[in-house]
Structures are given as C-alpha cells and as structure tokens.
N, C-alpha and C positions, 0 to 999 in steps of 0.2 A: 099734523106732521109738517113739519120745514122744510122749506125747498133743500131738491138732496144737493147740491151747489153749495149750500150752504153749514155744509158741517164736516166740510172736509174732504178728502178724498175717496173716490167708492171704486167698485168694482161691477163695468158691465160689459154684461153678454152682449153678444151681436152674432145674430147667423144671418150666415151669408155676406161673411167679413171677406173673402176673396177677393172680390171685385167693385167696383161701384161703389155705389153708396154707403155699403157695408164697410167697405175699406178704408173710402177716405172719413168716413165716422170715427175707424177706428183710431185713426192716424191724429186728427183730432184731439180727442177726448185722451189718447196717450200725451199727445203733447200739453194738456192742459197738468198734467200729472196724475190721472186716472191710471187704474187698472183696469186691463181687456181681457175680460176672455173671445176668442171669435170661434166660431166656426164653421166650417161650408163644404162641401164635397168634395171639391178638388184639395189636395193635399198640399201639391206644389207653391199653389197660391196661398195658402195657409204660410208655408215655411219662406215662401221668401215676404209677407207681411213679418212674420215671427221677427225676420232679421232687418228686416228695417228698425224697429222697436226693440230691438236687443241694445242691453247697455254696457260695454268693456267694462264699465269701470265696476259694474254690481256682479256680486260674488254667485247669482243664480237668477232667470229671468225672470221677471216681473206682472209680465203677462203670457198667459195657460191661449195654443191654439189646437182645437180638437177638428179632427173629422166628425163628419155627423149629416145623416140625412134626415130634415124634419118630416117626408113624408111618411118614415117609420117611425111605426110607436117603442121597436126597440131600439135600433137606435136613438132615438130622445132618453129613453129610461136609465140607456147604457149613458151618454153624454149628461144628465143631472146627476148620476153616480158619481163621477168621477170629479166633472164640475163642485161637489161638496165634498168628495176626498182630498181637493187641491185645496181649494180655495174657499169652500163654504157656502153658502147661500148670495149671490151676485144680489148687490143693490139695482141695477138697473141690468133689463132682458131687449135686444133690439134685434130685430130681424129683418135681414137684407137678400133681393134676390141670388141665387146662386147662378156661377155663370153656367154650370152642366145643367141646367134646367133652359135653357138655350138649346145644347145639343140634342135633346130629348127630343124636341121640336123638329128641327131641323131633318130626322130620320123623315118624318110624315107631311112635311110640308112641299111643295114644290114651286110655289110663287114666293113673292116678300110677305114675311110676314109682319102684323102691326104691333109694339108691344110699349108697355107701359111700365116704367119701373114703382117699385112699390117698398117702403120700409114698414117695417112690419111692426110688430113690437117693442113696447120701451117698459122703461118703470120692473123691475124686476125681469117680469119674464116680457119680450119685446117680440113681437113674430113678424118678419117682414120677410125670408125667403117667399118667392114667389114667379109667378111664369105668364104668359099671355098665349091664347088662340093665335094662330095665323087669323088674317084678313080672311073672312067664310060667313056667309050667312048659314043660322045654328042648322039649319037642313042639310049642312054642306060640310057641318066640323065631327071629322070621326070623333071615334068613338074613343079611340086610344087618346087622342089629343084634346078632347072633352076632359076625362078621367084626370088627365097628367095636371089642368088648372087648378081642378077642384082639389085632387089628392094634394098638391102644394100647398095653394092660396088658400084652402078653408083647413083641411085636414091635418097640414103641418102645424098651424096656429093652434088649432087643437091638443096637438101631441103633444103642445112648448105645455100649454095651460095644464094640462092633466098632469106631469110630472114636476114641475115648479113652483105650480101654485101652493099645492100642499108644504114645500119647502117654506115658504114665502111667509103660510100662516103660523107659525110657528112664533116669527117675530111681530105678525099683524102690520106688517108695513114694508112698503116695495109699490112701485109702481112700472105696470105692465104696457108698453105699447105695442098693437098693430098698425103695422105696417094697412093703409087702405091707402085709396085713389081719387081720386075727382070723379073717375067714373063708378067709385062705390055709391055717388049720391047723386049721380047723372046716368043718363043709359045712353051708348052708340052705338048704332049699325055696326057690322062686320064685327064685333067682340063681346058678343052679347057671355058665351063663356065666362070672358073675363067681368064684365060686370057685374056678371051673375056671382063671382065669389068673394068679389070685393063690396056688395051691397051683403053678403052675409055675415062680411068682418064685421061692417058696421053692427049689423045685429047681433053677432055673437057678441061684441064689445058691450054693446047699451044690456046684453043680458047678463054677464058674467059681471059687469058693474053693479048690479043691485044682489047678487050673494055675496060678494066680496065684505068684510068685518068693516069696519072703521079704520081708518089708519092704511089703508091699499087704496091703492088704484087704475083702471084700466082704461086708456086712451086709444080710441081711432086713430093715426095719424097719415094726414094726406103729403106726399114730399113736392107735391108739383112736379111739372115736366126739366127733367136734369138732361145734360150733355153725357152720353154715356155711348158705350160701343154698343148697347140695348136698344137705346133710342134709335139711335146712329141707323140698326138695321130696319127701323121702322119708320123713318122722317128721311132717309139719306143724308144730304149733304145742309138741308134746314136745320137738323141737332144739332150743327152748331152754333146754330142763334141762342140755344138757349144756357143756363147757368151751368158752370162744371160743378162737377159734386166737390170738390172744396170749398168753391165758396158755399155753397147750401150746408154742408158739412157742420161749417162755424157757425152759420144759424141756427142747425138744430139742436147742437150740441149745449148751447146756449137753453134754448127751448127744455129740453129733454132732461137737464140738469136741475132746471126751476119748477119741473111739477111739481106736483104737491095732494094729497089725498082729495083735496077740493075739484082736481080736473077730474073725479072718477066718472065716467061714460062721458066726456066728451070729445067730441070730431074738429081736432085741430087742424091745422093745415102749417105747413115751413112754409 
C-alpha cells in the first residue's frame, strides 16, 4: 500500500477534534487540502472549528463535524452510521483527547491534578480521546475516577475498532492510529491508572495488528509532551517550555500521512 500522502487527497476522522491536539491536527491537515471529519463531545467547540474551515466560496461544506462520545458503544455505532452516510469509509481515524473528559475529573479531584495528552488513533480508524488520574497513589484513586481512564483510554479505542474496522475491511486498506504515551512503555508513580491504559493501547495495538488482512494497518502513536491548557493544569507555568500543538501538528501530520501497511503494530513516537 502507498503512503496515503501520496495519492492524493483523503478524508480523516479525528475525535477529540475540540481542542488540542485534535484541533490543531485538524486545522492542519485541512489546510494541507484534506478532508475532516472531527468529533468530540462538546458541540460548541465542534461548531466554531466547523467555521474556521468553512469555505464562502464552496457551494456546501467540505468537512462533516459530529458529536460523539467514544466511551459509548452507541454513540460510536450511531457516529460510523452516519460517518458512511456523508462521507463513506474515512481513509485516516485519529483520536484526540476531549476537553469534557477534563471536567469529569475535576467533580472528584480536589488537589492538582497530573495529566498527559494522548492522540489516539490514526490510519483509518485513529483513537486518541483520552483522560488522566489526578496525582493518587492507585490505593488513593476512586473508583469513579479509576473507571473514567480506562472507560476513555482503553474502552473508547475499542468502541472506534469494533465499528470501523469492519467498514475499513471491506476495501482491505486504511490505516488505524492510537493515540499512546511515553508512559504506555514507562511506568510512573502517582498515575499508575493512566499507565496502566496506555501500556494496554500498546497491547491492544500489537494484537489487533496481527488479525488485520494485508493492506491495513494499526500504529501506537506517542505525541510527546505538547503545550496545551491540559498540560498547563498539570506542569503549571513549565508547559510552556514545551512545543505548541501546531507546531507538532505539522509534524505529525507529515508523519500520519506517509504510513504505509509496512508500519502495521508499530509504536512511533511525533
């Protein structure tokens, strides 16, 4: 299969197009002349990306942005529905965290919490919604805020695969990224949670790579540490030492566009 870059223009998903990373991916890969579809829980942020990427001069818009929670399986089922009634089977799936998976947190925590941004998904179906523990050793992280990682970080990525994959085989080609971390393949104190879902991307990744036909592929992907109002609440005022998700943006987008069925189960890193 040919880098997808290279045969033209495609169409890809991204959840957890809102905010971050998801956003400025999408902003991205429109400007390159891609097609987007995004989508993320918050609506608002859906509709004012929608009109950034709207074009006066085109007679109907170009790029489809949907609500959609990936931690339901109906919602995913209802959002590849519709997804193939607009637009058909997306060449590339990328998944970014949502910013309401912040708020979810925020009910049960009561000190700072540590959090790691995470893009999820690429290559067809991409899962990169995703969310982090507060700072707790695991004896110390409820139970509700246990649940809310894994249902995201593992469960959503799950929900993308079960209803796009089968879309995907159909043409036997697409490639899939998750969204993983640095600490998918390191472990730290105070977010053991989070490592614990992001070391099962990895595995879920290296195992759905060996049923996948010829011609797909599914990629771990690590984005490194971005400047984001995410990080922001977990580094303070040091996030801004590091990269803003634009510039990483053009990198991955670069990245993301040149897989190829050859990356199938490997753990890149932007």
């Amino acid at each position: 299969m040919s880098a997808l870059n290279g045969v033209g223009s495609r169409t890809v998903l991204i959840t957890g197009a809102g905010k971050g990373l998801g956003r400025a991916l999408a902003l991205e890969l429109a400007k390159k002349g891609h097609t987007v579809i995004g989508c993320a829980r918050t609506q608002d942020r859906l509709n004012s990306l929608q009109s950034e990427l709207s074009d006066p001069n085109s007679p109907s818009d170009k790029h489809l942005f949907l609500s959609a929670d990936v931690r339901s399986n109906g919602s995913v089922e209802e959002l590849a529905r519709v997804v193939m009634e607009k637009k058909g089977v997306p060449d590339i799936i990328e998944g970014f965290l949502s910013p309401n998976d912040l708020q979810v947190l925020e009910k049960t925590r009561s000190k700072s919490v540590a959090r790691d941004l995470k893009t999820n998904i690429k290559v067809v179906p991409v899962n990169n919604a995703g969310t982090i523990n507060r700072n707790n050793r695991i004896w110390e992280v409820p139970e509700e805020e246990f649940d809310t990682v894994i249902d995201t970080n593992v469960k959503g990525i799950a929900n993308m695969l079960r209803h796009f994959i089968p879309l995907m085989l159909v043409r036997k080609q697409g490639i899939i990224v998750n969204m993983s971390s640095g600490w998918g393949r390191s472990g730290a104190a105070l977010v053991a949670p989070y490592c614990a879902s992001k070391w099962a991307v990895e595995g879920l990744t290296r195992s759905v790579a060996k049923e996948l036909p010829d011609g797909m592929a599914i990629i771990a992907l690590n984005p490194g540490v971005i400047n984001t109002d995410m990080l922001a609440s977990c580094f303070g005022n040091s996030a801004s030492g590091y990269q803003a998700p634009e510039a990483w943006a053009l990198k991955a987008a670069t990245m993301i566009l040149n897989l190829t069925a050859a990356d199938n189960g490997a753990s890149l890193t932007v």
